[in-house]
N, C-alpha and C positions, 0 to 999 in steps of 0.2 A: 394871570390866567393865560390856557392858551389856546386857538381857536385854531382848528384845522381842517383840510380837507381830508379824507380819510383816501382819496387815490392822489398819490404825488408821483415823482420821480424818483429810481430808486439805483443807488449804483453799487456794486460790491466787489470785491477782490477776493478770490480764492487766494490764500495763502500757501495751501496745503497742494503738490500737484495732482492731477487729477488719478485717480486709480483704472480710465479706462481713455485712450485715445480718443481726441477731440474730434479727430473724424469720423462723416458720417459713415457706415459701414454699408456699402452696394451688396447689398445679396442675391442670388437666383431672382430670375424672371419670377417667379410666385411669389417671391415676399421679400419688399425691397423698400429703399425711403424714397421719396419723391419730394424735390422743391420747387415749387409753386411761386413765385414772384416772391423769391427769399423768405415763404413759408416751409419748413420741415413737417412733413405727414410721413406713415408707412402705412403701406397699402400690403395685407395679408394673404397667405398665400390664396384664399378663394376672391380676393377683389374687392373686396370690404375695407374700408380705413379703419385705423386701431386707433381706440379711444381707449380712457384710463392710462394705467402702467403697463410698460410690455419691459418684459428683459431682454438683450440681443448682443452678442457679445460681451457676456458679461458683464453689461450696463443697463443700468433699469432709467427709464424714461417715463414721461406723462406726456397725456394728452390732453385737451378738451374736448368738447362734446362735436367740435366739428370737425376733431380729426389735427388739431393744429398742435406741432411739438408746443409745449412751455417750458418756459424756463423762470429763472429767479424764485421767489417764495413759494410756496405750497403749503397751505394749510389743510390735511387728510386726517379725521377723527381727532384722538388727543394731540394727532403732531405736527411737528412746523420739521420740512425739508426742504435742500437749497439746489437749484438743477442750475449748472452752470450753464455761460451762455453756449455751449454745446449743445446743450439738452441735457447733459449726464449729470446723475443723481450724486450730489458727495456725497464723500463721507469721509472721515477721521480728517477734516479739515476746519481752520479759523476762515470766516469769512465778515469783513469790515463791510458797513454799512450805515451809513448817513452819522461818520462819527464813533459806530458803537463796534462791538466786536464779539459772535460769537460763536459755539464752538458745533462743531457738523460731529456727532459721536459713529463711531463705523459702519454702526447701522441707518444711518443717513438721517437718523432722527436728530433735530437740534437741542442741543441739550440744555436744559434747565433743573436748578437744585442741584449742581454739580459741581466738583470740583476737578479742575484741569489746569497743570502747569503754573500753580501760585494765582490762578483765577479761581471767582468763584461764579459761577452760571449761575443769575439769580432766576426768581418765577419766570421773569419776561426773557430770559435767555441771556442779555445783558452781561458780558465779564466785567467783574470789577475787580481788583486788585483784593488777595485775599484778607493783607493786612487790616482794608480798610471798612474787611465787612464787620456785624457783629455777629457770624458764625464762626465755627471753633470746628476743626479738623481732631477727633479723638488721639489721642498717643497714650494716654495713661489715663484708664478708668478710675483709679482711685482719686485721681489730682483732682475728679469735677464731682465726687461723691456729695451730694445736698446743694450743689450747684443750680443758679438759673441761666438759662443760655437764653440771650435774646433773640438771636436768629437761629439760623440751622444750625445742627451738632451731624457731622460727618461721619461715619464709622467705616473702615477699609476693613475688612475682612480679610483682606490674600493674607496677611504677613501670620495677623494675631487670630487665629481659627477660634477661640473661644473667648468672647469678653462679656464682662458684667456692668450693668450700670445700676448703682444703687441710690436711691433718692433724688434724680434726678429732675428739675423742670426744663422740657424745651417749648420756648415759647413759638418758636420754626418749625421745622421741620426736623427728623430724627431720618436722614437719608443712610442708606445703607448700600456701601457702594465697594468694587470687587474687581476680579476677572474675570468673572463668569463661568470659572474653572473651580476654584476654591473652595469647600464644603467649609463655612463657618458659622457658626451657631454666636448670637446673643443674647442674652438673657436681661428683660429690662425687671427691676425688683422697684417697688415702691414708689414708681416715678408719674409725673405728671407730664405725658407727651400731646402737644395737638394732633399732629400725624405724623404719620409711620410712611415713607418711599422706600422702595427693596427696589434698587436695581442694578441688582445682579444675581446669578442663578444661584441655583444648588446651598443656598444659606437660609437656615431657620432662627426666625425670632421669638424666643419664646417671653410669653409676659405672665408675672409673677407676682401675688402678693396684690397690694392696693394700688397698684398701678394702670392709671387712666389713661383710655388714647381715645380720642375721638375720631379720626380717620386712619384706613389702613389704603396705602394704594401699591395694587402688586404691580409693579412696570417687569418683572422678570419673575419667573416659575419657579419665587421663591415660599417661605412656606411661615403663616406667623399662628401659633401655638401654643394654648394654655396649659401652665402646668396646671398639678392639684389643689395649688394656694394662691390663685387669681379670683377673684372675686368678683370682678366686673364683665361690662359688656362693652362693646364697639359702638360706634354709630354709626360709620358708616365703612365698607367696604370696597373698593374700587379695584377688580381685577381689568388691567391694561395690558399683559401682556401675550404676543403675537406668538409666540413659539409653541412647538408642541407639545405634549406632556399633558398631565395633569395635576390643577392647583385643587389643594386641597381647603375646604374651609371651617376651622376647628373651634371660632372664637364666639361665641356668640354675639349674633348682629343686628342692631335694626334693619339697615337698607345694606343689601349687597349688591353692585351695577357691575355686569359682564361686559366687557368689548375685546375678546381673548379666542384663537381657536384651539387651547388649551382645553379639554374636559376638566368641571367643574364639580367635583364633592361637597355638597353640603355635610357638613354632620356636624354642625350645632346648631342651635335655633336660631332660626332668623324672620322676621317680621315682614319685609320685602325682598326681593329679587327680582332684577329687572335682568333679563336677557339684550343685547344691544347686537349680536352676531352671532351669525348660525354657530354652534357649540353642543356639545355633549354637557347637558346636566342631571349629574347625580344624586336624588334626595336621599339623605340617610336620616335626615332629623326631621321634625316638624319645622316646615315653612308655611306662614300666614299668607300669601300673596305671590302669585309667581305672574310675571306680564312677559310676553315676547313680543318684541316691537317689531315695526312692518321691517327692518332693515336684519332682521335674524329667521329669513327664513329656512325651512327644513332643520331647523333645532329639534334635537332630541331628547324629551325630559322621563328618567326613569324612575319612579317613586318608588321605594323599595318599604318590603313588608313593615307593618307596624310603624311607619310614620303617614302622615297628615299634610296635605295642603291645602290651603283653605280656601282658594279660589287662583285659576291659572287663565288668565285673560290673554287670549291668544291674539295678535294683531298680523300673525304670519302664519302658516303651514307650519305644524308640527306636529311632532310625533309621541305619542304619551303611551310610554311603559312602563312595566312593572307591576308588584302585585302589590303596592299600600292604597292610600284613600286619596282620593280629591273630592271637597264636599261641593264643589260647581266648576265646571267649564265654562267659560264666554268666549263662543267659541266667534270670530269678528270676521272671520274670512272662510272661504273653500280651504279643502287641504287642510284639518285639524283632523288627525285620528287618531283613536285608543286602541291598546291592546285587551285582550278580551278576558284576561287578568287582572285589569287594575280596576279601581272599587270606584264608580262616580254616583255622587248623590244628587247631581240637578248639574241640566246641561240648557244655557242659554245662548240664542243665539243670533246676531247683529241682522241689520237690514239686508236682504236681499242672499244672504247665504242658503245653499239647496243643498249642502251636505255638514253633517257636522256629527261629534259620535254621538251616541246614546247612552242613558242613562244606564247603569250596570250596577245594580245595588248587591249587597251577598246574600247569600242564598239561607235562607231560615230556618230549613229543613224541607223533608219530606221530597214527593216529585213533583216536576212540573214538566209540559212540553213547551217546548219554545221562549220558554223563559217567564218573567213578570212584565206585567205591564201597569207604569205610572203614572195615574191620572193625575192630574189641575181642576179645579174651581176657579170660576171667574164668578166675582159678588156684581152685577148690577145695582147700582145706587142711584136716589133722585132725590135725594136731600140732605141734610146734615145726621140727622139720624140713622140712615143703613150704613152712610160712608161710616158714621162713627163705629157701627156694627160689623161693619167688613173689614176697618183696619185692625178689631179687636181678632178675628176669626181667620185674617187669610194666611198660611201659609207662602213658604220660597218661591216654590213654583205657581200658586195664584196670582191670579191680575184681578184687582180694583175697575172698574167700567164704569165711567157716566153715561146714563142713558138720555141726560139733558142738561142745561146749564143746571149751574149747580152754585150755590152760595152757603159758606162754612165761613166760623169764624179760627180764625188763628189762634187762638186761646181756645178750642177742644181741640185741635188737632195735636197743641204742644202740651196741652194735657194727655192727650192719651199717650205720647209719649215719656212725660214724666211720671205716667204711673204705672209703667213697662206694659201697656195694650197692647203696644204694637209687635210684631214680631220682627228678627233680624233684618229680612228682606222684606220691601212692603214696593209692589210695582202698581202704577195708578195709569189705566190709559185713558185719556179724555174723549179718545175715541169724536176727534174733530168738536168737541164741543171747549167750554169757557166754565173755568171755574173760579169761582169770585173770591178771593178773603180778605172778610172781612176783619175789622178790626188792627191793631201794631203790635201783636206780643211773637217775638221770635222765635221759629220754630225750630229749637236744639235738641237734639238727639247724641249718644255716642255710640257705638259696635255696631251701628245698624247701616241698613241700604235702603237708599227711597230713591225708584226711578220715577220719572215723569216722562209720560210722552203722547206724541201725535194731538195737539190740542193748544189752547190759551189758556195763562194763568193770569190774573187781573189780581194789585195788592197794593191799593191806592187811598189806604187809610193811616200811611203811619206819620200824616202831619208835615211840618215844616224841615224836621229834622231827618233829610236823606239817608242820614248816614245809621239809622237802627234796622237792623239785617232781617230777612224775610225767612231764608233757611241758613241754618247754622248749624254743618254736622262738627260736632265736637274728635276727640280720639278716637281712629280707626273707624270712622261714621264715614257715608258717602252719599252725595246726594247729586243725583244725573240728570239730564234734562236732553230730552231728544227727540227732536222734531217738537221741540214746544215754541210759543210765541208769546214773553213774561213781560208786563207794562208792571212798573210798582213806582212808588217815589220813595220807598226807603233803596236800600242797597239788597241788592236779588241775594245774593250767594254769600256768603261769610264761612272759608274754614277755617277753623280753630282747633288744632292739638295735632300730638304726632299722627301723621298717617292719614291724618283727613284730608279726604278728597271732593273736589268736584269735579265733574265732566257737565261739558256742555256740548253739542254734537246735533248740525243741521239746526241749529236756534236759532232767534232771535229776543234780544232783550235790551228792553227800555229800562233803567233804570236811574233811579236820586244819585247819588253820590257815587258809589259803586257798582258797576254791575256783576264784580266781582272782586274783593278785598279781604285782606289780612288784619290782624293786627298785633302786632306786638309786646303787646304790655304785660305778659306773661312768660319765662322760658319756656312752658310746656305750649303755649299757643305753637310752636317751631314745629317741621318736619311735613307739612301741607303738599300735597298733592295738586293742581290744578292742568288740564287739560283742555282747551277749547278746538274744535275743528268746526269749518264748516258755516261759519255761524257767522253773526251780525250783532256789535255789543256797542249800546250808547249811552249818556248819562245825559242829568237835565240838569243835575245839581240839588241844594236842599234847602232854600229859602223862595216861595214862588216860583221854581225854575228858575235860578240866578246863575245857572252854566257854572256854580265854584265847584265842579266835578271831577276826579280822576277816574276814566271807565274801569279800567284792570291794574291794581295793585298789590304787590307781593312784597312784604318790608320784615320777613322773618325768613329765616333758615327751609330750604323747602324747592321745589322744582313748580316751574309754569313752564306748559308746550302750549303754543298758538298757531294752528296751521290751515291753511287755506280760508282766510275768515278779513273781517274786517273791523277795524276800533277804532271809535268816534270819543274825543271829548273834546273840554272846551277851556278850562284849567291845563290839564292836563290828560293824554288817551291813557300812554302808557307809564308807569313807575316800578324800576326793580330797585327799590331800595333794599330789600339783601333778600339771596336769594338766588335760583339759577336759571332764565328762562332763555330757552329756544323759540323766537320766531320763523316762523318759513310760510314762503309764497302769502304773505298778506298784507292788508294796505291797510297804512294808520294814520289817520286825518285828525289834524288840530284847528280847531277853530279862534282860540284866542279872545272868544267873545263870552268873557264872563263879565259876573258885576263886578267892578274893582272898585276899590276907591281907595282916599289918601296911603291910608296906613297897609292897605292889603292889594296889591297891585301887580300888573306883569312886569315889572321891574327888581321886585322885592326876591331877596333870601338869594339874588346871585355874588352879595359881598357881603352877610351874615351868618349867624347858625340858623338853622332851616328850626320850623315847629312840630307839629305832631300832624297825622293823618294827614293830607294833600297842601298843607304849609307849605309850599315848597318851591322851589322857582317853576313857572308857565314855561313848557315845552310838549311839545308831542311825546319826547320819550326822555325820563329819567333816569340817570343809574346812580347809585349810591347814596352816601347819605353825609351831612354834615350837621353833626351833633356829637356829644359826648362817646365816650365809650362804652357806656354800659346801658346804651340800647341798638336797637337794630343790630342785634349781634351776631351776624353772620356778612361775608363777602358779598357783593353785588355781579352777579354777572349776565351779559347778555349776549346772545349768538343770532343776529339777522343773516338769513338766506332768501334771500331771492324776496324781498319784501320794498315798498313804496312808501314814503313819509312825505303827507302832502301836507302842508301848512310850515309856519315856523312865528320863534317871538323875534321879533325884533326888537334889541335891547343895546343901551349901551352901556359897555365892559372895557375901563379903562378909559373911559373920554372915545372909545370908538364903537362908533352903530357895526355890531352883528347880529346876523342872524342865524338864529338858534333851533338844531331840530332835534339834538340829544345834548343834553349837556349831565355834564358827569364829576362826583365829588367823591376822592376813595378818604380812608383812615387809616394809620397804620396798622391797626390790627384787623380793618376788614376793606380790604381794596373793592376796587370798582374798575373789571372788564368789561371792553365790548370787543365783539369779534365780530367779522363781517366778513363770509365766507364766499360773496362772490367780488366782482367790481362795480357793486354798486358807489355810486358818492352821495354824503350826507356831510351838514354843515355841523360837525361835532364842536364843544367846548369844553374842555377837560379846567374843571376851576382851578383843579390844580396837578403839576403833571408827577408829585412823587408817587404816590398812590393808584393814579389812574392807567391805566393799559389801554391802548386801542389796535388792536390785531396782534398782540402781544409782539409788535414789534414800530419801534417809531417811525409812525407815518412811510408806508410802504403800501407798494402797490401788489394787493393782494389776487395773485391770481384766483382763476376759479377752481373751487374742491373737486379733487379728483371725482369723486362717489358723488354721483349726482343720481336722486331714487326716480330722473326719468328718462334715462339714458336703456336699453334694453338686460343689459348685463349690469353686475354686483361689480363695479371694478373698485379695487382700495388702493390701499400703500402696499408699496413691497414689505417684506416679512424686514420684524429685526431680529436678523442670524447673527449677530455679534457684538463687541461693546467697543467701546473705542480703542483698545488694545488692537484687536485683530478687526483688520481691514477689509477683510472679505466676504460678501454677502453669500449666503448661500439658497441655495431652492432644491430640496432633493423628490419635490413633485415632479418637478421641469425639466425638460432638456434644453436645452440652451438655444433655440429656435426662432426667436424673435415672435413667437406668437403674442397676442393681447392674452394677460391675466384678467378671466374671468371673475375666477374666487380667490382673493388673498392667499400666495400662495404662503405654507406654511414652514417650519424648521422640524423635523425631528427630534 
C-alpha cells in the first residue's frame, strides 16, 4: 500500500526548448510585470493585477487569485498544463517529473491517450514504452478484423483518409488521432467499443451496423455519425473541444455534457444535456432535459420548430429561442429570457428571483387582447384524506399546502402512486408546518416530479433497519427537497434508475444509514443524478443508533455535485465507490464512533475484499471499490475544491500506524480518481497504486485552478489552436497586448 501526502515537492525538466523567451517582457508604463520580493504579477494597463491567463508576447501565462505568476502544473477543466519556471506555458514539449515523463501536445494541453515518439501517454499522462503497453497502433484494418484489443486501439488518419473496422472489440479506448489538417473518415461496423476519443479535426466517424460504444468524447471538431444500419444508441457524450466551429450531434444519446465554445447541433435524441460553458445550442430533435450550470453563462439555446424539450433548468442567464416547445422552464437565476416565438408550457422559478419569462402557450384560435392568462390551484389539506384528494387532482403548476401538522401514512402515499393518482409533477409546501409518516413502506415513483419545501418531514417508523429508503424515485423520477428539515431512521433518499435524480437544496437531514444512497444490484439501477447544495446531511446508523452509517453514497455509474454544505458520519461521511462526484467549498466530518466489534471493526476490509453497502473500510471519504468485476461497474472518481476533512482512522497498514482521511482502491477495469484542485493537504492511502490516480499525476504539488467561480471575471485556459505538430497557439479574438483573458479566448 501506499500512503501519501497529496502536496510534495515537485521538480521537472523541460526537454523541449521553450517556444517563447524566458524573459520577463518590460512593457509601457500602463501594462507591465512587476517583481515583488521574487514574486512575478502584471499589473494592466488601468492598474488592476491580472489574474487567470493573459497572453503577451506570444506567451500565454496564469495567475492566481492574488495576482501571483504560477508556474509548474495547472489543472483547468478537463486539462493538465505545464508553465515552466518562467511562467511560459509549454507546449510541443517532454517534461520529466518525480521519475515519469510526459508529453506537453502544442496546445499546451498534457496529453493523454496518446501516442508520441514510440510512447504511449497513458489516462494519467504517464509515457510508457509502446512496446510494453497492451494498445495497438492501427496499420492494417483487416489484420485486427474479429480481434479483442485490451487496451487502446490508435487509428492515424493523415496517411490512410478512409479505414474500416469490422468486428472489432476495444476494451480501451478507440482514440483517433491526426494533423488536424486531414479530412478522414472511419467507419466502425459491428464492433464492441467502450469509448470513442477524436482528437483531431476535420474527421468523421461513422458507426454501423451492431456496433456498441458507450462513450463518445469530442476533444477536436470532429464529427461521429450514424449511418442507415446502426441500430443503437450512445451513453454518453462528451463534447471537450475549445475551437470554433460547430459540432454537430447525429447519434442518439442518453447524456450529452458541453465544455466547448464550438456551437452545438443536436439532432438526434437525447435524454440529457448538460451545458458546462457559455455556447450556442441548437435543438433540432427532441431533448428530455436541458440544464445550464452557473459556470455557462449568457448560453444560447434555440429550439427549432416541431421539436420538444422537456424541461431546461437554467442555473445561469440564458437565452431561449426559436419557435419549438419547452414543456417547463426552472428558471434558478435573473437573466433567463425567451423569445416570443418559442412555445412554454410552465415556467418555475427558484428563491428569491424577480424576473424570469413567462408562460407562452399557442394560440387556439379566434381573438384575444393581450394574450392568455394561466392560472394555479393551490389544494389546502389537514389530513390524510384531502392530501390523498389533492395529489389525486393537482396539476404542474398546482401546490399542495398544509394548513397544520399533518400525519399520513407511507403506504397511501405509495399507493397513490402505484396506481398512477398522482400526476407528473406533484409540489407539496409545508408551508413551516411538520408532516409526520407514518408507517416503512417506500415511497417509489418513476417519470414523475415531487418537490418538497419550506417545512419538516418526520419518518421514524421504519424499525431497526436504516437502511430501507423513505423516497425512491425510480427512472427519470425526481424528488427535491428545499428548505425542508427530514428526521427519519431509515435512509431519506434512494435513486434508482437511469436519470433519476435527487436534489436537496438549503436542507437539512437526519438520517439511519443513508441520508442519501445508491445501490447497485441492478444495471439499470446506473445513470443517477444527485445534487446537494446548501445543506446539512447526518446519519445515526441502523441498529439503536449504532453510528454503522455512511451519510452520502454513490456505488453506480451516475454524477454526485456537493456544494457549499456539510456531511457528518461516523462509519463512514463520504463513499464514491463508482461514479463521478464534485465536491466544492464543503466540510466533511468523520467521527469514527461506531459500534464495532470483533469481526466488524475500523480496521477491517483495508487488506481484504470489501462487502456490500457501507462494508467497507472506516474513513471520512472513500473512492473505489475492491471486489470482483462484475459489480460496482463503473470508474470511481472524485474532484475536491476548496473543501475541509476533519476527523481520520487511525489504523495500521503494513505494521505502521496511519492515519486515514481518503483511502482509495481502483480495478482494472474501473479505476479510482481523486483530484484536488487547490493546495489543500489530505492524509490519502491509495491501497494499491496500479489503478488508483491522485491528481492524475504522482504526488505533485497542485497549483490552484485557474477558473475560480469567485474571482470577478470568467478566466479559463488558453484556446487549443493546434496539435502537437504545429507549435503555435493562435488567438484571432486578440491582439497580442498582454491584457487578462476574460472569456476563453476562441480559434476560428
Amino acid at each position: 500500500m501506499k500512503s501519501n501526502k497529496t502536496k510534495s515537492a515537485m521538480t521537472a525538466l523541460v526537454i523541449a526548448a521553450m517556444l517563447c523567451s524566458a524573459a520577463m517582457p518590460i512593457r509601457a508604463a500602463e501594462a507591465q510585470w512587476v517583481n515583488k520580493n521574487g514574486t512575478w504579477s502584471y499589473v494592466k494597463e488601468d492598474g488592476s493585477i491580472a489574474k487567470g491567463w493573459i497572453k503577451d508576447n506570444n506567451c500565454w501565462y496564469a495567475f492566481d487569485d492574488n495576482g501571483a505568476m504560477r508556474t509548474g502544473w495547472i489543472a483547468s477543466n478537463e486539462h493538465w498544463y505545464f508553465m515552466g519556471e518562467s511562467g511560459v506555458m509549454q507546449a510541443d514539449a517532454w517534461v520529466e517529473d518525480n521519475g515519469a515523463r510526459y508529453y506537453i501536445k502544442g496546445t499546451g494541453v498534457m496529453a493523454k491517450d496518446y501516442v508520441k515518439d514510440g510512447y504511449e501517454l497513458t489516462e494519467d499522462g504517464k509515457a510508457i514504452p509502446l512496446a510494453e503497453s497492451k494498445s495497438v497502433v492501427l496499420t492494417d484494418p483487416e489484420a485486427i478484423e474479429g480481434e479483442v484489443i485490451e487496451g487502446n486501439l490508435y487509428v492515424d488518419v493523415t496517411t490512410a483518409k478512409a479505414l474500416e473496422l469490422k468486428g472489432v472489440t476495444v476494451k480501451g479506448k478507440l482514440v483517433v488521432i491526426g494533423d488536424n489538417k486531414t479530412a478522414g473518415k472511419l467507419t466502425i461496423t459491428d464492433s464492441k467499443i467502450e469509448s470513442i476519443s477524436t482528437q483531431t479535426r476535420n474527421t468523421e466517424v461513422v458507426l454501423s451496423g451492431e456496433t456498441e460504444v458507450k462513450t463518445i468524447v469530442l476533444e477536436e471538431t470532429a464529427a461521429v455519425t450514424p449511418d442507415k444500419n446502426f441500430k443503437g444508441e450512445v451513453e454518453k457524450i462528451e463534447v471537450q473541444s475549445t475551437t470554433k466551429g460547430e459540432i454537430v450531434i447525429e447519434v442518439p444519446a442518453q447524456e450529452v455534457s458541453t465544455r466547448t465554445y464550438a456551437s452545438v447541433d443536436i439532432q438526434a435524441p437525447v435524454e440529457s444535456l448538460e451545458v458546462k460553458t457559455d455556447t450556442q445550442i441548437k435543438v433540432n430533435a427532441d431533448v428530455k432535459n436541458v440544464v445550464v450550470t452557473e459556470s455557462a453563462k449568457d448560453t444560447k439555446v434555440e429550439v427549432s420548430k416541431g421539436n420538444t424539450v422537456g424541461t431546461i433548468t437554467a442555473d445561469a442567464p440564458v437565452k431561449i429561442e426559436g419557435s419549438g416547445t419547452i414543456n417547463k422552464v426552472e428558471a434558478n437565476v435573473d437573466g433567463v429570457e425567451a423569445g416570443k416565438d418559442t412555445v412554454i408550457k410552465d415556467v418555475e422559478t427558484g428563491k428569491d428571483v424577480e424576473k424570469a419569462p413567462e408562460v407562452n402557450k399557442p394560440s387556439t384560435g379566434g381573438s384575444s387582447s393581450g394574450g392568455s392568462t394561466v392560472t394555479s390551484t393551490t389544494y389546502e389539506v389537514s389530513d390524510e384524506a384531502t392530501l390523498l384528494d389533492a395529489l389525486s387532482k393537482a396539476a404542474t403548476r398546482d401546490t399542495i399546502k398544509l394548513k397544520n401538522n399533518l400525519t399520513v401514512s407511507t403506504n397511501t402515499i405509495a399507493l397513490a402512486y402505484e396506481n398512477d393518482q398522482v400526476k407528473s409533477t406533484i409540489t407539496i409546501d409545508l408551508n413551516d408546518k411538520t408532516l409526520n409518516l407514518t408507517g416503512n413502506t417506500t415511497i417509489a415513483y418513476a417519470n414523475k416530479t415531487l418537490i418538497i419545501k419550506n417545512g419538516k418531514i418526520e419518518a421514524n417508523d421504519y424499525g431497526e433497519d436504516g437502511t430501507n429508503a423513505v423516497f425512491n424515485p425510480l427512472k427519470a423520477a425526481t424528488v427535491t427537497l428545499d428548505n425542508v428539515e427530514m428526521a427519519t431512521n431509515g435512509s431519506a433518499l434512494f435513486p434508482q434508475g437511469n436519470a433519476a435524480s435527487v436534489t436537496v437544496n438549503n436542507s437539512k437531514i437526519t438520517a439511519g444509514v443513508y441520508a442519501v444512497g445508491t445501490n447497485a444490484g441492478a444495471d439499470d439501477n446506473y445513470g443517477v443524478q444527485i445534487t446537494v447544495t446548501d445543506s446539512y446531511l447526518y446519519s445515526t446508523g441502523w441498529k439503536n443508533n449504532d453510528k454503522d452509517d455512511c451519510t452520502v453514497m454513490i456505488n453506480v455509474g451516475g454524477d454526485l455535485t456537493i456544494k457549499n454544505s456539510y456531511i457528518e458520519g461516523d462509519r463512514q461521511a463520504l463513499v464514491v465507490r463508482a461514479g463521478t462526484a464534485d465536491v466544492i467549498n464543503s466540510t466533511i466530518v468523520f467521527t469514527g464512533n461506531w459500534g464495532e466489534s470483533t469481526s466488524n471493526n475500523n480496521n477491517q476490509f483495508y487488506g481484504e475484499a470489501w462487502g456490500g453497502g457501507n462494508n467497507l473500510p472506516s474513513a471520512p471519504v472513500v473512492i473505489g471499490s475492491r471486489s470482483g468485476a462484475n459489480v460496482y461497474k463503473a470508474a470511481a472518481s472524485l474532484t475536491l475544491t476548496n473543501c475541509t476533512i476533519n476527523g481520520s482512522n487511525e489504523v495500521t497498514i503494513s505494521g505502521q500506524p496511519t492515519n486515514v482521511q481518503i483511502y482509495m482502491y481502483g480495478r482494472e477495469a474501473y479505476k479510482a480518481t481523486l483530484t484536488i484542485t487547490d493546495q489543500k493537504s489530505y492524509d490519502v492511502v491509495q491501497g494499491e497504486t496500479t489503478y488508483t490516480t491522485v491528481n492524475g499525476l504522482p504526488e505533485v504539488n497542485v497549483p490552484e485552478d485557474p477558473k475560480n467561480e469567485n474571482t470577478d471575471s470568467s478566466t479559463q485556459e488558453p484556446i487549443e489552436g493546434t496539435d502537437s505538430t504545429d507549435t503555435e497557439t493562435s488567438d484571432s479574438n486578440q491582439s497580442d497586448n498582454g491584457t487578462e483573458q476574460e472569456i476563453e479566448p476562441s480559434v476560428e
